[in-house]
VMD Tcl script that draws the C-alpha trace (Angstrom):
set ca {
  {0.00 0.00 0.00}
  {1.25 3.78 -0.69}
  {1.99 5.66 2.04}
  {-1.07 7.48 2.61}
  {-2.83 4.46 3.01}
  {-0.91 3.11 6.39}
  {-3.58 2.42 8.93}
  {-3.71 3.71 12.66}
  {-6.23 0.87 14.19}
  {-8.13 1.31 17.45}
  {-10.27 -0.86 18.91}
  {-13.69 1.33 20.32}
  {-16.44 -0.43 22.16}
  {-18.34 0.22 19.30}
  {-16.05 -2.05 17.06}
  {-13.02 -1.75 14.94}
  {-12.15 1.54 13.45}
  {-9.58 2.04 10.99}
  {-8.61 6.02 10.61}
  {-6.40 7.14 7.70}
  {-3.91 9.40 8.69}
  {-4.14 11.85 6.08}
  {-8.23 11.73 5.86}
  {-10.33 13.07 8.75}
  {-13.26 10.30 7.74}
  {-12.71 7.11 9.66}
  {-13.28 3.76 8.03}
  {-15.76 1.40 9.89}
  {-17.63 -1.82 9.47}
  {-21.26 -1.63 8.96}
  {-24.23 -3.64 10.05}
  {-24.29 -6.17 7.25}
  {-28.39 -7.91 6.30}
  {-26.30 -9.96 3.50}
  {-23.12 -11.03 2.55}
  {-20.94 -8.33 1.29}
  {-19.35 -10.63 -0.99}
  {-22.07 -11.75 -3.24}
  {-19.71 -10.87 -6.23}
  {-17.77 -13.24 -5.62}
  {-13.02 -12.45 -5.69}
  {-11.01 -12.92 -8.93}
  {-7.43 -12.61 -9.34}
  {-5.47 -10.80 -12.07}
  {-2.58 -9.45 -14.02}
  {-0.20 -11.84 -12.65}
  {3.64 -11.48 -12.46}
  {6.46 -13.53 -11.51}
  {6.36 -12.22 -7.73}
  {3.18 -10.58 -7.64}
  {-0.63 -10.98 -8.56}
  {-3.32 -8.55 -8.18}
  {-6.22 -9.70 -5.82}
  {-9.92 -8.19 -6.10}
  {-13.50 -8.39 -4.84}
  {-16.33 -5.21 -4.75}
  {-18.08 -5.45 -1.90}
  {-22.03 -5.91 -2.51}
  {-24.32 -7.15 -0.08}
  {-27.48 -5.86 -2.86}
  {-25.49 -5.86 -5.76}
  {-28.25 -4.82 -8.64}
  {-28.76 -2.04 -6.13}
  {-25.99 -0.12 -7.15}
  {-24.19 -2.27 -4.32}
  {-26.37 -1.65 -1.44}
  {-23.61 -0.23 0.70}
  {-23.58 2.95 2.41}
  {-21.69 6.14 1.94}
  {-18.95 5.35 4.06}
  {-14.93 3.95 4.13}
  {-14.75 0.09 4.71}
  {-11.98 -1.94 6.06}
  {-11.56 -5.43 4.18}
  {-9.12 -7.52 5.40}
  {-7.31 -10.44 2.61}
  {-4.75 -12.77 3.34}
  {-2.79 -15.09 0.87}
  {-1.55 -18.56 2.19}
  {0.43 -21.04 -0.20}
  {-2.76 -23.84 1.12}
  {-6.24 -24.51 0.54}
  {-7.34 -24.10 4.04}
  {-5.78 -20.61 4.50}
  {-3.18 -21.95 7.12}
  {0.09 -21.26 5.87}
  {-0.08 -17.44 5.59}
  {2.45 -15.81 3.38}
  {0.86 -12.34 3.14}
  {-1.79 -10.45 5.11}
  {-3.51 -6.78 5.62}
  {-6.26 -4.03 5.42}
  {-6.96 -1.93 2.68}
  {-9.85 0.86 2.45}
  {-13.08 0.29 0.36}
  {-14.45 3.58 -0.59}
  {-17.83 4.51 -1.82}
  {-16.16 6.64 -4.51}
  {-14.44 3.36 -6.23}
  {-18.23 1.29 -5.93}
  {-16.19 -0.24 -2.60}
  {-13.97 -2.20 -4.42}
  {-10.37 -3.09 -3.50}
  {-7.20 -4.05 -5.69}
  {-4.46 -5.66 -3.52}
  {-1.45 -5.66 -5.17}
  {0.53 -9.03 -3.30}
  {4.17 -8.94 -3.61}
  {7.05 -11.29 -2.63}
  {5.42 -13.78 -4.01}
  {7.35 -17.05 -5.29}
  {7.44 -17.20 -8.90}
  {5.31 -19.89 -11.00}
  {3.49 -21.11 -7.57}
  {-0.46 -21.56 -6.71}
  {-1.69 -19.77 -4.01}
  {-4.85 -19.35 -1.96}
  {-6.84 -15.76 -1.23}
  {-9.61 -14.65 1.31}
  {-10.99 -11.41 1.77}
  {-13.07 -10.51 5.36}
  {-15.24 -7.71 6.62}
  {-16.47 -8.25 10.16}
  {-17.57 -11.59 10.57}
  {-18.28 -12.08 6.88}
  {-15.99 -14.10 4.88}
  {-15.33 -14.46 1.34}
  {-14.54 -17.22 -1.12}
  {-11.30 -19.10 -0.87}
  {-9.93 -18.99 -4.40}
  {-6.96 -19.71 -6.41}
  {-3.99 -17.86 -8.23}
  {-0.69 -18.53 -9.79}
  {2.26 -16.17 -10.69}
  {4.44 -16.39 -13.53}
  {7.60 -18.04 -14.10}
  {10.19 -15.63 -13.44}
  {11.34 -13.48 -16.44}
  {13.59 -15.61 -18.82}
  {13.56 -19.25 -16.36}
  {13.45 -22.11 -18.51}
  {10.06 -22.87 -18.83}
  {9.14 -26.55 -20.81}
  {5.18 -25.26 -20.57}
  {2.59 -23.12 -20.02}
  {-0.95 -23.63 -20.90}
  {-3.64 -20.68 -20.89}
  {-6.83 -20.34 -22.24}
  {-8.24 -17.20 -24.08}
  {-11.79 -16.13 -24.64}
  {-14.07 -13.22 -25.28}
  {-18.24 -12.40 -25.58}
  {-20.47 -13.63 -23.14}
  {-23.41 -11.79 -23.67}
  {-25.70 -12.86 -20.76}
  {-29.20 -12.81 -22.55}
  {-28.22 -15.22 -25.37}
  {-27.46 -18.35 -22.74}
  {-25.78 -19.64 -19.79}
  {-22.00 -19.48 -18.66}
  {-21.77 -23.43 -19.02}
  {-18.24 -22.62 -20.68}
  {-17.42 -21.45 -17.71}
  {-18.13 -23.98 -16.01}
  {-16.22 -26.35 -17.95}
  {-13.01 -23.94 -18.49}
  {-12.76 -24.06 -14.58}
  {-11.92 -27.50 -14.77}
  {-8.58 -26.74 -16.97}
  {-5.39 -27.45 -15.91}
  {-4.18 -23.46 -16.74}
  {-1.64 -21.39 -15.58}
  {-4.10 -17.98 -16.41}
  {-6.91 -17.22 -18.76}
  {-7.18 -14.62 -21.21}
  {-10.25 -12.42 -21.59}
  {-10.36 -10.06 -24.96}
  {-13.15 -8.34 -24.12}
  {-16.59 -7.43 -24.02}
  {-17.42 -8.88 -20.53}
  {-20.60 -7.22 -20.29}
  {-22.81 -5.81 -22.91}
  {-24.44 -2.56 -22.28}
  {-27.53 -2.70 -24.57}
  {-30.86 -4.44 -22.99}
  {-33.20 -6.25 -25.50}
  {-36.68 -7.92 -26.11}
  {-38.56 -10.48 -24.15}
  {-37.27 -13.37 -26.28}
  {-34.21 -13.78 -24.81}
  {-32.93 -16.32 -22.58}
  {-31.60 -14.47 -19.83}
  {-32.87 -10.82 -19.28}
  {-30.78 -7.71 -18.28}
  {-31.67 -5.58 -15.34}
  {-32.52 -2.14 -16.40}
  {-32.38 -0.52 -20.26}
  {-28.80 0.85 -21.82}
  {-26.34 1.11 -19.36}
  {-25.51 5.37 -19.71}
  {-24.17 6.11 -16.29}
  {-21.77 4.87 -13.96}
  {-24.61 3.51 -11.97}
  {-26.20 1.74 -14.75}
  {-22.41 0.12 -15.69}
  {-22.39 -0.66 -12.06}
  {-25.73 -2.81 -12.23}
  {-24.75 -4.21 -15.34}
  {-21.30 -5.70 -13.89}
  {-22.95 -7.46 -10.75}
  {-25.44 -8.81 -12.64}
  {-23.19 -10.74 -14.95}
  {-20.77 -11.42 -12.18}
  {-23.50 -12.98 -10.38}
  {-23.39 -16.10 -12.05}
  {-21.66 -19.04 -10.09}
  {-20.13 -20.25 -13.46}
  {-18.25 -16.92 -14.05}
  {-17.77 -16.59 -10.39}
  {-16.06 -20.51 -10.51}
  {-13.36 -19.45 -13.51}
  {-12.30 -16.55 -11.74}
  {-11.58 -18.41 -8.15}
  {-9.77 -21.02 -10.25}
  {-7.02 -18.90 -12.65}
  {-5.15 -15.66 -12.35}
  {-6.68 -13.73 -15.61}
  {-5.38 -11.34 -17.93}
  {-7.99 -9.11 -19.11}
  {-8.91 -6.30 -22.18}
  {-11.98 -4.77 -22.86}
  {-13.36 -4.26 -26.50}
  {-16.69 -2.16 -27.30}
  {-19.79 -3.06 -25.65}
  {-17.59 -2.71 -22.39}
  {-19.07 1.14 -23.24}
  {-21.02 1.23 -26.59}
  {-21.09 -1.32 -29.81}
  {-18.14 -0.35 -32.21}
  {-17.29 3.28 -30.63}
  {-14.37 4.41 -31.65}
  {-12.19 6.56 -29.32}
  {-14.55 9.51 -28.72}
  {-17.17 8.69 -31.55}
  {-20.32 6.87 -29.85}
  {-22.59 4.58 -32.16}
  {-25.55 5.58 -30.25}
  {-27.14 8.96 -31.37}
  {-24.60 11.20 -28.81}
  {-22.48 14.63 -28.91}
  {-18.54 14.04 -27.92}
  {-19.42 15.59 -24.51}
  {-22.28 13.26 -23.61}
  {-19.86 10.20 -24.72}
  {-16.97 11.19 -22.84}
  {-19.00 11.08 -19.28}
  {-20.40 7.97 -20.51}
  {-17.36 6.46 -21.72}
  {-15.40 7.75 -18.54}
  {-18.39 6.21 -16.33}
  {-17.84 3.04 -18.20}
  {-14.11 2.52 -17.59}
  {-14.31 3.42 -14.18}
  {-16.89 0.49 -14.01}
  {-14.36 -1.28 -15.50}
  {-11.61 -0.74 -13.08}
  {-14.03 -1.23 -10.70}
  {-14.88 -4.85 -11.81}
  {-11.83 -6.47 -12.90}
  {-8.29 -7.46 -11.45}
  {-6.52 -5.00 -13.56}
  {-3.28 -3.73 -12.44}
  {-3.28 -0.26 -13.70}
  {-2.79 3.37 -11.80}
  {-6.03 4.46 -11.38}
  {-7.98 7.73 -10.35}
  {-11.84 8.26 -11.75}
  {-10.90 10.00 -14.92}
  {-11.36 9.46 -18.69}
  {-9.40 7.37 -19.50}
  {-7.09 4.21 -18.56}
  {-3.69 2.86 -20.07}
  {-4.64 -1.21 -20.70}
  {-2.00 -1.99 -22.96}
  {0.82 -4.05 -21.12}
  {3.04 -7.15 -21.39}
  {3.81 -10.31 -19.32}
  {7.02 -12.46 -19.49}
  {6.08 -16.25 -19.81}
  {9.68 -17.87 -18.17}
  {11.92 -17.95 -21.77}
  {9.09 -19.64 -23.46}
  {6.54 -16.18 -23.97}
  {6.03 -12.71 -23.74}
  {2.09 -11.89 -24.03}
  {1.43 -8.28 -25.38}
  {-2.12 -6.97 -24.40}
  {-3.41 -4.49 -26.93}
  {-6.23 -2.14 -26.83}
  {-7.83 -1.56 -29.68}
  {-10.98 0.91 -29.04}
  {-9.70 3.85 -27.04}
  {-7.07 5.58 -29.46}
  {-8.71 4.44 -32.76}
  {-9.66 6.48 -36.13}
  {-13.22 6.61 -36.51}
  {-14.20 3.14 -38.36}
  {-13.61 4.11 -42.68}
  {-16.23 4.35 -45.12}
  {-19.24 4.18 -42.18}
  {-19.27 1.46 -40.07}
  {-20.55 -2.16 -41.23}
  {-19.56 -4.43 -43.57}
  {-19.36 -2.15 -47.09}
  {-16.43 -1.95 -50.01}
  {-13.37 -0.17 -48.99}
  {-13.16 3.57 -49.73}
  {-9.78 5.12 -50.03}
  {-9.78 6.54 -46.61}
  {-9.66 2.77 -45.52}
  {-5.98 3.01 -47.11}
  {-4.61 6.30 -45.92}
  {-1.81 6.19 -43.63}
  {-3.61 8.55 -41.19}
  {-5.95 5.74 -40.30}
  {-4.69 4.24 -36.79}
  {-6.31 1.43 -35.02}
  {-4.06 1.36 -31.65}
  {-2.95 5.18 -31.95}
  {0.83 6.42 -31.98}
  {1.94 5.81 -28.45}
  {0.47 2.45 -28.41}
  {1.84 1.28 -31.96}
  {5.38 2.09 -30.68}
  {5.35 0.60 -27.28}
  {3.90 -2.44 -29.30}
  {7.33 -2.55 -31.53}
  {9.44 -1.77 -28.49}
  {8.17 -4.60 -27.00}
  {8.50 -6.99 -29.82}
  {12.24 -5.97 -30.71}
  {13.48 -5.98 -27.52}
  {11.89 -9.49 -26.46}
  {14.08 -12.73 -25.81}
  {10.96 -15.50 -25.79}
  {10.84 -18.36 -28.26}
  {6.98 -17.30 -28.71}
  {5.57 -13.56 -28.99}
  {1.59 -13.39 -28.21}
  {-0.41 -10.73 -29.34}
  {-3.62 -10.77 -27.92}
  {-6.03 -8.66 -29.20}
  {-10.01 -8.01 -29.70}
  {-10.79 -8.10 -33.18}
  {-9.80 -10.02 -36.25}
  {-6.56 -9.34 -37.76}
  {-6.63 -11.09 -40.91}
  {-8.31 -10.00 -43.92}
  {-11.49 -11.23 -45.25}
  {-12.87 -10.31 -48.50}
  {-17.21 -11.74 -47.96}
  {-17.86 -10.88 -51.90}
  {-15.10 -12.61 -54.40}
  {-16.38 -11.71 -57.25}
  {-13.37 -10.11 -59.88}
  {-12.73 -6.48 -58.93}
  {-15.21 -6.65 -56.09}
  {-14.98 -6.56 -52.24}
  {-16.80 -6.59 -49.13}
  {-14.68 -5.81 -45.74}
  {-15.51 -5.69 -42.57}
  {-15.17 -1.95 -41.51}
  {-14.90 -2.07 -37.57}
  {-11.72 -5.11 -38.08}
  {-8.34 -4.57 -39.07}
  {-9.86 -4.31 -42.99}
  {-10.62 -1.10 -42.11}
  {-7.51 0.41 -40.95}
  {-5.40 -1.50 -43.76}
  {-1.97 0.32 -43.26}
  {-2.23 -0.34 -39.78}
  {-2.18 -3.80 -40.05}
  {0.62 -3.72 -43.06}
  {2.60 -1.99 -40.83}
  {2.44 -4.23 -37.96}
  {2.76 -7.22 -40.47}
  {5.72 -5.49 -42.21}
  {7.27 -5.12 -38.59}
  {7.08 -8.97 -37.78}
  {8.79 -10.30 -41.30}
  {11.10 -7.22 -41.48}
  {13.04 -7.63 -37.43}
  {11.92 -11.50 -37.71}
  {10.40 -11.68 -34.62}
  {10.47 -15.28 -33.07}
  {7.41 -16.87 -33.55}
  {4.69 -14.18 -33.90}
  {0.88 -15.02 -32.82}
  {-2.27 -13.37 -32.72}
  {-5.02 -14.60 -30.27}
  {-8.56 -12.32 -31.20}
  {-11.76 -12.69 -29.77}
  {-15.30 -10.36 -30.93}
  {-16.61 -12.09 -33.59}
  {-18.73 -14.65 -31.77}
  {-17.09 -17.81 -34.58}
  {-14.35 -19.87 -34.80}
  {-11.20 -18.77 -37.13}
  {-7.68 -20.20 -37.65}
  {-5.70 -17.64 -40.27}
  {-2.42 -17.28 -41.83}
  {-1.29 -13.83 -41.76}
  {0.37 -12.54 -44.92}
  {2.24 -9.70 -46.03}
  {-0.44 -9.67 -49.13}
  {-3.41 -11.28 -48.48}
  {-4.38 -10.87 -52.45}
  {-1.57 -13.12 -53.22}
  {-1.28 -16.67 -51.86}
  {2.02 -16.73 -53.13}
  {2.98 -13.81 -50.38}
  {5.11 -14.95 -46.96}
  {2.87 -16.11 -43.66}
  {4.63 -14.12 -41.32}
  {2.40 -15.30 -38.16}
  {-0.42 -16.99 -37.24}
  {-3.95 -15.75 -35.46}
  {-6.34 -18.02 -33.55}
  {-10.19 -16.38 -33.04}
  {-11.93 -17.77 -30.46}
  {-15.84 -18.10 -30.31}
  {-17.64 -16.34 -28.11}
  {-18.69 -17.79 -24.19}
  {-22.53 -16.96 -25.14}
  {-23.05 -14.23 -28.08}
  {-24.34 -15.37 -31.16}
  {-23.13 -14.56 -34.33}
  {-25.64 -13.91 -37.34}
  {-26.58 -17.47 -38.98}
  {-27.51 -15.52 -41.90}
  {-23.82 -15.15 -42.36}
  {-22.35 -18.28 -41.85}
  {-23.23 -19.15 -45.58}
  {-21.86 -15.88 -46.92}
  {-18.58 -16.89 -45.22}
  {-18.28 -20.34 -46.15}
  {-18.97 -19.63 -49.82}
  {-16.08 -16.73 -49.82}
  {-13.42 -19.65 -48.47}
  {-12.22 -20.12 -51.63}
  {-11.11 -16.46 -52.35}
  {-9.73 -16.66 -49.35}
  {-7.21 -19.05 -48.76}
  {-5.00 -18.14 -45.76}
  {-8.52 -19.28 -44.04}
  {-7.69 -22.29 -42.33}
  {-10.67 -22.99 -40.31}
  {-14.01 -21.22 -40.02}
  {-16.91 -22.33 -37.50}
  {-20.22 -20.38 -36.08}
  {-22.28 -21.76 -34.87}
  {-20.73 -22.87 -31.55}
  {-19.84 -21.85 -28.50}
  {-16.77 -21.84 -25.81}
  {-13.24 -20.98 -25.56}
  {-9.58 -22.09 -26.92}
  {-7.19 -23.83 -24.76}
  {-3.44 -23.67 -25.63}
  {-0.88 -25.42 -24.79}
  {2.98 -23.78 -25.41}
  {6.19 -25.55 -25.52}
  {9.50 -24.82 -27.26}
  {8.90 -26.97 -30.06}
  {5.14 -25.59 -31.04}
  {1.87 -23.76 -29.79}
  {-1.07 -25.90 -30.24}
  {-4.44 -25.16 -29.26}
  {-7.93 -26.98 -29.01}
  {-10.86 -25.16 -30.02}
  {-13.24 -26.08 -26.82}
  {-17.08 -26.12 -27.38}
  {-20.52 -26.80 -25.86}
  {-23.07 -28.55 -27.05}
  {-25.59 -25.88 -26.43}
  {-25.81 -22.46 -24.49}
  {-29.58 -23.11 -23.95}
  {-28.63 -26.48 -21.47}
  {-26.24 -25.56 -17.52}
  {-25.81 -29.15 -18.33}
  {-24.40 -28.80 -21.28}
  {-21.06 -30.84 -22.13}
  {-18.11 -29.58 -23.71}
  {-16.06 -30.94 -26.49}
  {-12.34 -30.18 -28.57}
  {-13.90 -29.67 -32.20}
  {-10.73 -29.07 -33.96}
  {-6.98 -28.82 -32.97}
  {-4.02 -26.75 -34.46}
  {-0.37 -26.69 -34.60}
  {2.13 -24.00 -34.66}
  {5.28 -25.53 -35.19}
  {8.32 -23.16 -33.75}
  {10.31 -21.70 -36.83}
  {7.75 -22.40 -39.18}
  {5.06 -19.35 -39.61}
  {1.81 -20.37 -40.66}
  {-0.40 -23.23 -39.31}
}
mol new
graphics top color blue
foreach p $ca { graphics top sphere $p radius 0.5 }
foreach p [lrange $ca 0 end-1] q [lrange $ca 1 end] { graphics top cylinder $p $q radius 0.2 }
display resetview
């Protein structure tokens, strides 16, 4: 904890009150009807001797939280055993009603590539026991790590039953690529209904969050695995785009809605990031996997062009190809290439929201269809990037994407119009946990395989997550799926399985 936040504890006949000693409000425990911890903990952004713990507390969560207006002390504690016994770390850290009363513990001095156990407490009420793990130390030889990435669980189209199964992985972490929640409400038909109509203000985000984290099955994957987590749009709005809303809105009415949303963000996730209510938040970051990895986090939303041409799927007009069109901004693309020329792994990850690969839906001679909000649309962004990995040959380059609710394996080429042109990496998509994606275009797609070649795999009409597995000799991973989203008892299957092979781009 900082400085300002060291504790002077005295114990009053009234209870335990915790006074900061550069705040004239004291902190104290309040009279709790329900659990406060009815959002369950999670774990995050983990590091070789550190991990990020988190819970909100919520005793009437789709109340806006239920708590009152005041400072709360929650105690945590970290023990290398199940049953909290051996106690490596311990503490108190402030819950204000300014942050929705959640906390971010930042554990240090942590062994590196070890499981641990966490517990948070508030009075007599106790939290979850869950699990974490930290990284290999930077560089260690490593012979494996396994991970799982996924993205898009839109809670009215079905259950979390992927959840479910994914906490039953053997993982070190798991990989979420956004859109955790989605902020529009819809008609009566579907499965599971949202509290509320379009989530507009921090309270509304607020709602939004504890409703989805709510269910035991998301509640389960995040006790279970350290994750590693990205937003993409409907975190905030479908397909914004920096400061440009979809919805019907002036800049000023998106930027408190946007800034409302990301604070809801921070507020909901293990993120380690510096953080003060404000507009916006740096997401973009890296983590060393032992000498086997580095995984580069990208955000791809909050320092973008507006999407070329109008949004949608729609020919490309020549603004898609100007140079001035940026999908991850200046700052962002450079700390990107810093990052991949100055990295020592066998494998560099990219993960990422949407898909990188290009993907022409009309192949007719001299024709084209593209969709605008993916890396189609910002063309020399991508060529530059591409350009990047073949011209420093970066050591195994790979793009894990999630957003388009389908399954995708691609080759990614310096010319995608040429099959002839070099694969300088490979990108897997994963489905989506719940959110559908249009069955009128799964025969639009299929037909347009053959124009489009570096397409290794296409599937969507299923639902789940991709496990993979890294070693120094290849990357595989197994495309995991339920039988339905409509069933909790659903089972879960590996549909297909791919093969990066180290040295040898290209699936």
């Amino acid at each position: 904890m900082k400085r300002r936040h060291f504790l002077v504890t005295t114990l009053l006949s009234s209870g335990l009150i915790i006074i900061d000693q550069l705040s004239t409000q004291a902190a104290s425990i309040p009279d709790f009807s329900n659990s406060p911890f009815t959002l369950g903990v999670a774990s995050g952004d983990p590091q070789s001797d550190r991990v990020i713990i988190w819970t909100r507390l919520a005793p009437f969560p789709l109340e806006g939280g239920g708590m009152p207006n005041i400072r709360v002390p929650v105690q945590w504690k970290v023990a290398k055993d199940a049953k909290m016994s051996e106690i490596v770390g311990q503490g108190t850290v402030i819950a204000t009603p300014e942050l929705g009363h959640s906390v971010h513990v930042d554990v240090t001095q942590l062994e590196a590539n070890h499981v641990y156990w966490y517990q948070f407490q508030v009075g007599n009420y106790k939290s979850a026991i869950a699990r974490t793990k930290t990284l290999p130390n930077p560089n260690a030889s490593v012979d494996k790590v396994q991970f799982a990435f996924a993205s898009c669980q839109d809670w009215q189209n079905g259950y979390y039953v992927a959840h479910k199964h994914l906490a039953d992985e053997d993982l070190d972490f798991v990989v979420f690529l956004g859109d955790y929640i989605y902020e529009r409400s819809r008609d009566n038909n579907a499965v599971r209904q949202h509290q509320g109509e379009d989530c507009l203000t921090l309270e509304d985000y607020r709602n939004r969050y504890a409703q989805y984290k709510s269910d035991p099955n998301l509640q389960a994957s995040h006790h279970r695995f350290p994750w590693i987590m990205t937003w993409d749009d409907h975190e905030v709005d479908n397909n914004y785009a920096n400061l440009t809303a979809e919805d019907d809105q002036t800049i000023e009415q998106f930027k408190k809605r946007r800034k409302a949303a990301y604070q809801a963000y921070y507020e909901h996730t293990p993120i380690r990031v510096s953080f003060q209510p404000r507009e916006d938040i740096t997401l973009y970051r890296s983590f060393d996997l032992g000498n086997l990895g580095k995984l580069m986090v990208l955000d791809t939303r909050q320092y973008r062009s507006d999407q070329p041409c109008g949004d949608g799927a729609k020919p490309r007009c020549q603004e898609a190809m100007s140079e001035t069109m940026t999908l991850l901004g200046t700052a962002q693309e450079q700390w990107l290439q810093s990052q991949l020329s100055d990295s020592s792994a066998s494998w560099n990850i990219i993960a990422q929201q949407i898909m990188m690969a290009q993907y022409n839906l009309d192949p007719r001679p001299q024709q084209g269809l593209f969709n605008m909000d993916q890396w189609d649309g910002y063309v020399q962004s991508r060529r530059r990037l591409l350009n990047f990995l073949d011209d420093n040959k970066i050591s195994n380059p790979v793009v894990i994407t999630g957003d388009i609710h389908s399954s995708w394996v691609n080759n990614l080429k310096l010319d995608f119009d040429d099959p002839r042109s070099p694969t300088v990496a490979t990108e897997f998509v994963a489905t989506s946990i719940s959110s559908e994606f249009p069955q009128q275009y799964v025969a639009a797609v299929n037909l347009a395989r053959i124009a489009n070649p570096h397409v290794k795999f296409f599937e969507g009409t299923k639902h789940g997550y991709v496990r993979s597995t890294l070693t120094s000799e290849s990357l595989k991973s197994d495309y995991r799926v339920v039988s339905s989203i409509l069933d909790p008892d659903a089972s879960i299957e590996t549909l297909q399985s791919f093969v990066v092979k180290n040295g040898q781009p290209g699936v």
